[in-house]
C-alpha positions, -999 to +999 in steps of 0.1 A: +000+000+000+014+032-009+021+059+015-003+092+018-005+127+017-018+123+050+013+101+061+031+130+055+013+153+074+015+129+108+048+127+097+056+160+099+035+174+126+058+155+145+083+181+151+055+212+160+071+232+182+107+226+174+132+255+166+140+268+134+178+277+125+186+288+089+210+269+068+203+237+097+222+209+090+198+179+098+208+140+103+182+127+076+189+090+088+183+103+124+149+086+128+143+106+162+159+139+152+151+164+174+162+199+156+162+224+147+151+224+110+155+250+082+124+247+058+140+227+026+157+198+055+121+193+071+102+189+042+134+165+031+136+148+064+099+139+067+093+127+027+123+104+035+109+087+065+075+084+047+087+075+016+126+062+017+134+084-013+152+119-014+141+145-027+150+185-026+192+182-024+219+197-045+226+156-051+195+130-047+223+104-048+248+114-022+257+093+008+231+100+039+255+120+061+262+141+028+229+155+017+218+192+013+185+195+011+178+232-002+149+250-017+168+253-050+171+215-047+136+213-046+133+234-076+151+213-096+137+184-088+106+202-105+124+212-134+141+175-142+104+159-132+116+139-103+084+153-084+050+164-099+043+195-107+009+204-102-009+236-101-006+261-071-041+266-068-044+223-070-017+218-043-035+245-022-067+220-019-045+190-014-033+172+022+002+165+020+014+185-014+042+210-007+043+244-021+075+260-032+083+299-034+120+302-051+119+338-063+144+368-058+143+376-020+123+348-010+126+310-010+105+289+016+091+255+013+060+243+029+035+209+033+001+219+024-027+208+053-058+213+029-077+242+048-054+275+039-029+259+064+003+246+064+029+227+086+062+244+078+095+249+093+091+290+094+115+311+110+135+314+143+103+333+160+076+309+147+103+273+149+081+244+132+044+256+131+010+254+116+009+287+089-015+298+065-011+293+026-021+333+019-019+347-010-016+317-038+006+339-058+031+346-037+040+302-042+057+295-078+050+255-073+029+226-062+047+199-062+036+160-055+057+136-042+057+100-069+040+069-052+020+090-026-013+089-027-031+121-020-067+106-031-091+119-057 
């Protein structure tokens, strides 16, 4: 049975309430890791324990203790079609997609909980926290995770 958007959202609600540090360097194979996060090593972290497959890192294929999950890592998993890219507005509606900003002064990187709120690893004041979606153009992607299922 294949792992679902909602397995990915227990997953990462896990770790509500942890601290935040930009640039974190996070022990993916730590099953029990207990922070802090930056935003592209949680969403990382938690599609890895869900899934076993990496995703979001300069190199998908490194050795464990050598992965750097980033949001531009992310990105081009997007752009090479490792992930699916679905529409902002579609990934909004949907429990467990992840939405991904990567502009000029702002990259952030976010799992979607379906009701304008997310589970994201936010800044050093908020730490890992329930947010809001906002405004859907202030994402440039919705991206799905292959061999989750996020139902119909």
């Amino acid at each position: 049975m294949n792992p679902t958007g909602q397995d990915l959202l227990k997953q990462a609600e896990e770790s509500i309430g942890d601290e935040y540090v930009y640039g974190a360097n996070v022990d993916i194979s730590d099953p029990n890791w207990p922070g802090p996060w930056d935003c592209a090593e949680k969403i990382t972290y938690d599609v890895y324990w869900v899934t076993k497959r990496i995703f979001g890192c300069i190199d998908n294929n490194a050795a464990m203790e050598d992965l750097e999950p980033y949001t531009g890592g992310w990105r081009q998993d997007v752009k090479r079609g490792a992930v699916k890219q679905i529409t902002v507005a579609k990934a909004a509606k949907t429990p467990g997609a992840i939405l991904l900003r990567y502009r000029q002064g702002g990259k952030h990187i976010v799992f979607v909980v379906g009701n304008g709120t997310t589970i994201e690893a936010k800044s050093e004041h908020y730490g890992v926290c329930r947010g809001k979606v906002g405004n859907l153009a202030s994402w440039d992607y919705g991206i799905l995770i292959p061999g989750v299922d996020y139902g119909s």
